[in-house]
N, C-alpha and C positions, 0 to 999 in steps of 0.2 A: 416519610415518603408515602404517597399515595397508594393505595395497589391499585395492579394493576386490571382491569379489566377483562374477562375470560371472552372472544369473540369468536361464533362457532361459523364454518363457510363450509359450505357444501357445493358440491358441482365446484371447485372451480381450481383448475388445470394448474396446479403446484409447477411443475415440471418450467410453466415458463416465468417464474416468479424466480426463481433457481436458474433458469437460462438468462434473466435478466442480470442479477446479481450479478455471476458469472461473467456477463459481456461488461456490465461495472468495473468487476475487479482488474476485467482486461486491458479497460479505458486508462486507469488510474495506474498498470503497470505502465504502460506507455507513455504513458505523461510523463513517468515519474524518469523513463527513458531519455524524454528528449529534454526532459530537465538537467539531467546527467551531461547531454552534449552542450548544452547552451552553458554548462560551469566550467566546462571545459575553456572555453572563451576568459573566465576570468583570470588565467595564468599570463592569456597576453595583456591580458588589460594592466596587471599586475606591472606586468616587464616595461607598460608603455608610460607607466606614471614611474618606475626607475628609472628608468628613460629621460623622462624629463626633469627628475629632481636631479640626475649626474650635470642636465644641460644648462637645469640654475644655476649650478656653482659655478661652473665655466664662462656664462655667460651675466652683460651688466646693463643697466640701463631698463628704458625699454622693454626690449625684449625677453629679461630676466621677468619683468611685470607680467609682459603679454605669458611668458609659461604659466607662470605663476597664479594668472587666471584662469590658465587650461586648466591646472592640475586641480583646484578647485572646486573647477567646475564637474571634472571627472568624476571627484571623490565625492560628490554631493550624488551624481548621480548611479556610482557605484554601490553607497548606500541603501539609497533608497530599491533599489536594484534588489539587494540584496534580503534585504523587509519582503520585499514581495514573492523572492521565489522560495523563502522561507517558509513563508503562509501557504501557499502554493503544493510544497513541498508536504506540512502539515495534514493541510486537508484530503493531498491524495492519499496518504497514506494513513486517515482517519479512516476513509470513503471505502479503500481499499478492504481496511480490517473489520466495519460493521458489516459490509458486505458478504466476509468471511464466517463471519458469525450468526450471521442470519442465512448464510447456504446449512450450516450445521446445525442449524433448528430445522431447515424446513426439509432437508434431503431425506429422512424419513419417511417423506408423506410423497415424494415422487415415487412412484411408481414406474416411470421408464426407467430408473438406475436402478444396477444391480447390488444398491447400499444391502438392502435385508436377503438377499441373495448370498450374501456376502458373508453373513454374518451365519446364516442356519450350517453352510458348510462349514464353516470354523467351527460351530460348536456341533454340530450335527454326531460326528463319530463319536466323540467324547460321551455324549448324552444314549446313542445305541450302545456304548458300551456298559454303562452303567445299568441299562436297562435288562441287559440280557447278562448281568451278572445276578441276578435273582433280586437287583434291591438292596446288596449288600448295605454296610453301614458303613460310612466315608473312610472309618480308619482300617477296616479292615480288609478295603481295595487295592 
């Protein structure tokens, strides 16, 4: 594997690089939403090809054919249906998680969030207290 490249930027505004991400990972939750309603639809589609395999047995001729070509036709295009919001499904929630991963590289470097804010109060008292114990030696704290 190559390495990688070290690339130093200066001036320039983290915050919306991090807001972008952010509006990404938003995009790719919603997607992933209305993906959720449109599968919803496959229960009928389901019931509507039991539907018509009950109506083959019952029925002859003809008509037995003409289902028979529906239902074919259905399941060819349920498949492929199927292929697509697969990949669909994939890539939002590829999009989603490099997204997430690249806000955690760069949330350090904003400056409008309260990330390192964050973190001096969590360790802040712990580190005054060690301080104003003369120095002690860790096991005898």
């Amino acid at each position: 594997m190559p390495k990688a490249r070290l690339i130093y930027v200066a001036r320039i505004p983290i915050y919306k690089l991090v807001e972008e991400n952010i509006e990404s990972q938003a995009n790719m939750r919603e997607q992933t939403e209305l993906l959720d309603k449109f599968n919803k639809w496959e229960v009928i589609e389901d019931e509507l090809k039991a539907w018509i395999k009950r109506r083959m047995e019952v029925t002859s001729g003809e008509h037995r054919q003409d289902l028979a070509y529906i239902l074919t036709k259905i399941e060819e295009i349920d498949k492929a249906q199927d292929e697509i919001i697969l990949d669909i499904y994939f890539f939002s929630q590829r999009t989603y998680y490099i997204n997430h991963l690249s806000n955690g590289l760069l949330k350090r470097f904003d400056v409008t969030g309260p990330y390192e804010r964050r973190r001096k109060h969590a360790f802040g008292p712990l580190f005054r207290e060690l301080r104003s114990s003369n120095r002690k030696s860790p096991s005898t704290v």
